[in-house]
C-alpha atoms as one frame of an Amber mdcrd trajectory, in Angstrom:
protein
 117.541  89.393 107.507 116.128  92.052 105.270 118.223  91.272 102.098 117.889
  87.796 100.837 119.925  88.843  97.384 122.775  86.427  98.872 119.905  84.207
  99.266 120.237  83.130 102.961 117.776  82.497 105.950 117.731  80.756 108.924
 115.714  78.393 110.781 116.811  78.816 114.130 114.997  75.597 116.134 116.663
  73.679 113.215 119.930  75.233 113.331 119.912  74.730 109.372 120.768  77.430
 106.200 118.380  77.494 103.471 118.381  78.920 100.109 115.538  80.388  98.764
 115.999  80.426  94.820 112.925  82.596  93.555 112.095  82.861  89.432 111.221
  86.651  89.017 107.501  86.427  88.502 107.332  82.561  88.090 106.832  82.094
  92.002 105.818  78.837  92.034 108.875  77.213  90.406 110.961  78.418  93.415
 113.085  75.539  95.476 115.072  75.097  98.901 117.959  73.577  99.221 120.157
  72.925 102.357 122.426  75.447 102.006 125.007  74.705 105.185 125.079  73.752
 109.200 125.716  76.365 112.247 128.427  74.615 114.196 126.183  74.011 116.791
 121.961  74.195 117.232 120.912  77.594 118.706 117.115  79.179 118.663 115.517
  83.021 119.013 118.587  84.410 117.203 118.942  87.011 115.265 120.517  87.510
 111.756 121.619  90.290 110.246 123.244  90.975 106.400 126.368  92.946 106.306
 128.521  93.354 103.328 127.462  89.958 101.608 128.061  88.368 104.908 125.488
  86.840 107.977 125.834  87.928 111.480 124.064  85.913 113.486 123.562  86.742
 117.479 122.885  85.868 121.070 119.722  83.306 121.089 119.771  79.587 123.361
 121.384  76.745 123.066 120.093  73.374 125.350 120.515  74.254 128.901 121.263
  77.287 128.371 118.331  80.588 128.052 120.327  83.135 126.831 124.013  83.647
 125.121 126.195  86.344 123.690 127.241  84.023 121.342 128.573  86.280 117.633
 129.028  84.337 114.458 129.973  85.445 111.078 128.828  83.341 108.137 130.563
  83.697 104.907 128.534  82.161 101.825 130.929  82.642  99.347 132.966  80.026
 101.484 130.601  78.346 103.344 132.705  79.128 106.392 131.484  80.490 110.034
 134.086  82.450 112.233 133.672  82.925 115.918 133.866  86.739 117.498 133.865
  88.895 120.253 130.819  87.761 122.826 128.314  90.217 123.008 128.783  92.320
 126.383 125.496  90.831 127.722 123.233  87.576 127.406 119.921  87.448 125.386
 117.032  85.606 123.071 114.742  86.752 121.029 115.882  90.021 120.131 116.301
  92.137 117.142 119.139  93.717 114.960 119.597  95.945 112.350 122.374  97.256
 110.588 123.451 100.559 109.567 127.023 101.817 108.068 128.758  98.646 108.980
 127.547  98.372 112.593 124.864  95.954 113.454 122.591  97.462 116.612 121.103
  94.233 119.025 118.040  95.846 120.838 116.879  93.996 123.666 115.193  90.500
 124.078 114.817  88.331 127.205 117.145  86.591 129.328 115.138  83.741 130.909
 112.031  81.562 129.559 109.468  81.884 128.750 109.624  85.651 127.870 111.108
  86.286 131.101 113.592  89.308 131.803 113.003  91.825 129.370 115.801  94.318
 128.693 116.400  97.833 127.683 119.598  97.230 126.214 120.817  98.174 122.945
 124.761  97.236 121.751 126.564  98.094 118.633 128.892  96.247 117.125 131.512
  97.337 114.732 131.687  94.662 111.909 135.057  96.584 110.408 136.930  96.685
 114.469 135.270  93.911 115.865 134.019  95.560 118.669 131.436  95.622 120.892
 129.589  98.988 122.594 126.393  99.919 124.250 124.220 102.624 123.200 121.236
 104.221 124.355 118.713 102.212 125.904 115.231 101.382 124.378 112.408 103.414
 126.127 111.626 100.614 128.068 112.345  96.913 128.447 110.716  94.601 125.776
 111.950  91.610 123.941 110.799  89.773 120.687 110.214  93.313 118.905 110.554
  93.661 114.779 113.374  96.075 113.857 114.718  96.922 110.989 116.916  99.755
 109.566 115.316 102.608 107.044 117.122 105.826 105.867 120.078 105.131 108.364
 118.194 104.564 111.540 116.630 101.685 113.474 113.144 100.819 114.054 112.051
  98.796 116.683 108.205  97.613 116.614 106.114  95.599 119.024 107.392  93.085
 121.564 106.630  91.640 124.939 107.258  94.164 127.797 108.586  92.876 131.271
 104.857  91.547 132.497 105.135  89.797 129.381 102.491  91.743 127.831 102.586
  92.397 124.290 103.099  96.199 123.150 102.508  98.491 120.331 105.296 100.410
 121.437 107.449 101.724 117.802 110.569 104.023 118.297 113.235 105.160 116.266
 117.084 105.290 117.076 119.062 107.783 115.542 123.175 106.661 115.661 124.145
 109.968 114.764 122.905 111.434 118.129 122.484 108.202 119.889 119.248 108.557
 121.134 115.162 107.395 120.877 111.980 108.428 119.901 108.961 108.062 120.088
 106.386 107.011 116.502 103.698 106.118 115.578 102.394 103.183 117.208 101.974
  99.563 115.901  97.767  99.273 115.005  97.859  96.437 116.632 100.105  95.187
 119.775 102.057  91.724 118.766 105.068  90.341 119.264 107.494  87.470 117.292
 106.463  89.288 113.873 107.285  89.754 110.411 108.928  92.584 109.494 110.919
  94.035 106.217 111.265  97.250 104.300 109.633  97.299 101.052 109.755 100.750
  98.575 110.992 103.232 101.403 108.006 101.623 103.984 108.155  99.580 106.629
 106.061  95.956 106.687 104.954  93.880 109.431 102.686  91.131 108.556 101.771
  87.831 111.139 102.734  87.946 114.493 100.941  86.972 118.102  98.948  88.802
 119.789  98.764  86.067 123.275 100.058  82.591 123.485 101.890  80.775 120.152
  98.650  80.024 119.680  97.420  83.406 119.207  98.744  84.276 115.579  97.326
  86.678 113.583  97.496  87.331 109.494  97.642  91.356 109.689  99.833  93.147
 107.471 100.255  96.670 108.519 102.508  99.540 106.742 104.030 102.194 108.230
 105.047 105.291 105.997 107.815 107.560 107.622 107.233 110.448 105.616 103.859
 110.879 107.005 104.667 109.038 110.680 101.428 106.696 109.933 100.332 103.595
 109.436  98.078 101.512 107.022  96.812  98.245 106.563  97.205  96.170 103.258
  96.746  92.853 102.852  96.721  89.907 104.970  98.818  86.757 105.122  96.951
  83.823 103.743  98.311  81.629 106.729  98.082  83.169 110.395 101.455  82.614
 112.021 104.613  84.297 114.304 108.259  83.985 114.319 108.774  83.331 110.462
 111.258  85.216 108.327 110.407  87.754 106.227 113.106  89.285 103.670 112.950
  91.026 100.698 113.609  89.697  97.074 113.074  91.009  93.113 110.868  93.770
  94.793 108.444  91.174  96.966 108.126  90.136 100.684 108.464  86.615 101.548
 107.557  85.131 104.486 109.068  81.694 105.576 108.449  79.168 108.288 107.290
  79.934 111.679 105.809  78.679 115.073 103.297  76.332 115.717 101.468  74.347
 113.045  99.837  71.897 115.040  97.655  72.249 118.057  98.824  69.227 119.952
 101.415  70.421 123.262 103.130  67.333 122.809 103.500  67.319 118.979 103.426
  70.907 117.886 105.729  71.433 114.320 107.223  74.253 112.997 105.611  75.801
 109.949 106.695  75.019 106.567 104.323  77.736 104.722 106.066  80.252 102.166
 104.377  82.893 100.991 105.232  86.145  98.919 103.682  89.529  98.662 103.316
  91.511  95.681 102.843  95.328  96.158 101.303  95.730  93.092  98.248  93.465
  93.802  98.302  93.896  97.565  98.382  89.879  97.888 100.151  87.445  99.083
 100.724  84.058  97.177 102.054  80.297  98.392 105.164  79.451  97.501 106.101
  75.540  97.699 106.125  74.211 101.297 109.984  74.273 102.465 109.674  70.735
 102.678 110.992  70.286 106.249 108.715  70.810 109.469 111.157  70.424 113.017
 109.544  69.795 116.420 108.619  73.179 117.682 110.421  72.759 121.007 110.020
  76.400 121.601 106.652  76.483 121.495 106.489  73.858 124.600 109.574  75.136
 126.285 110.836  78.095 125.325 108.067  80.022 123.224
């Protein structure tokens, strides 16, 4: 999600809402608290914020590698509402949202990293609809995107040979249609990603293996079609969320702490990034570390 106002993120392996309750500049008096349940565990979904609500999409659920499984969370009730199934199956994917409609770009539909799509749907949060769009460039799953001045981004991912990719286009809903930008610097997939002052942000990621993480923070300015590097994560790690809050970048969670194939944990590391020191600072551990079955299984 790229707006944590409402306060909302999700830990997909846990299948658990948290609230992050920051204090302005007094960062390290900030708390979690279990927030609600999904009505059932899923992992590599995708959330998106629309209208004070939480979509989230597609991902796994045991025995099963992909879905088209749509939820709608409401916070203001605490309630989730089934809709329409996406037209087609997926995991790790990304979304956006732009004018109401949320815009699912790709992901897999097997493990590990297996199947990589082209797909892009839209779905109409006011009819309830579902529609495909144009097609990425070419198949990849596990990409950042985000929306910035009413069009989507999509950064990075895991092509088909299940190669990571610095691939970074732009979709355009008004013409429905791709292009090409800038690069990523560096080729990564499962990253962080959120837009900060009119720039996009992606910070951690993998470069390999789980095991590969990295701590780079790169920053990609549309007005000039370039990117620059600022400053690194002080823990190297993938598949966290990053949102936006009070003008900083946090980054929450992620996959996997420990070394051991048998063992491996989910992260528990917060951190936040201030733009006007080009740092990033701990916040207080989210207190809760879940058995990174992903990282074994489903990666």
């Amino acid at each position: 999600m790229n707006k944590v106002k409402r306060g909302l993120m999700l830990a997909g392996a846990a299948s658990a809402l948290l609230v992050a309750v920051a204090c302005g500049a007094q960062e390290q008096s900030a708390t979690w608290a279990v927030k609600g349940a999904m009505p059932y565990s899923r992992a590599e979904t995708v959330a998106v914020e629309v209208d004070g609500k939480i979509y989230v999409l597609s991902g796994h659920i045991a025995g099963t590698q992909a879905t088209s499984f749509t939820q709608e969370y409401d916070p203001a009730t605490q309630e989730w509402r089934d809709l329409p199934f996406m037209p087609y199956v997926a995991s790790h994917a990304g979304a956006a949202a732009v004018d109401g409609k949320i815009y699912h770009v790709g992901g897999f539909v097997a493990n590990v990293h297996v199947g990589a799509h082209d797909r892009v749907y839209e779905f109409d949060t006011a009819t309830e609809n579902w529609r495909q769009v144009a097609a990425l460039s070419a198949p990849r799953g596990s990409a950042g995107v985000v929306a910035l001045n009413g069009r989507i981004h999509a950064i990075g991912g895991r092509n088909p040979d299940i190669d990571t990719v610095d691939t970074h286009e732009i979709y355009d809903p008004a013409t429905d249609s791709w292009t090409l930008a800038a690069p990523l610097p560096v080729a990564r997939d499962h990253l962080g990603i959120a837009v900060l002052d009119g720039k996009i942000h992606v910070f951690g990621g993998r470069t390999g293996a789980t095991m590969n993480p990295v701590a780079r923070h790169d920053v990609y300015d549309p007005a000039t079609d370039s990117w620059s590097q600022a400053g690194d994560l002080n823990v190297a790690r993938s598949a966290g969320a990053g949102f936006v809050l009070d003008g900083k970048i946090i980054y929450a969670g992620g996959e996997c702490k420990t070394p051991d194939a048998e063992q491996r944990l989910t992260f528990d590391d917060v951190e936040v990034y201030d733009p006007a020191s080009d740092s990033w600072t701990e916040l207080p551990l989210m207190g809760r570390r879940t058995p990174c079955h992903c990282c074994r299984r489903h990666g």
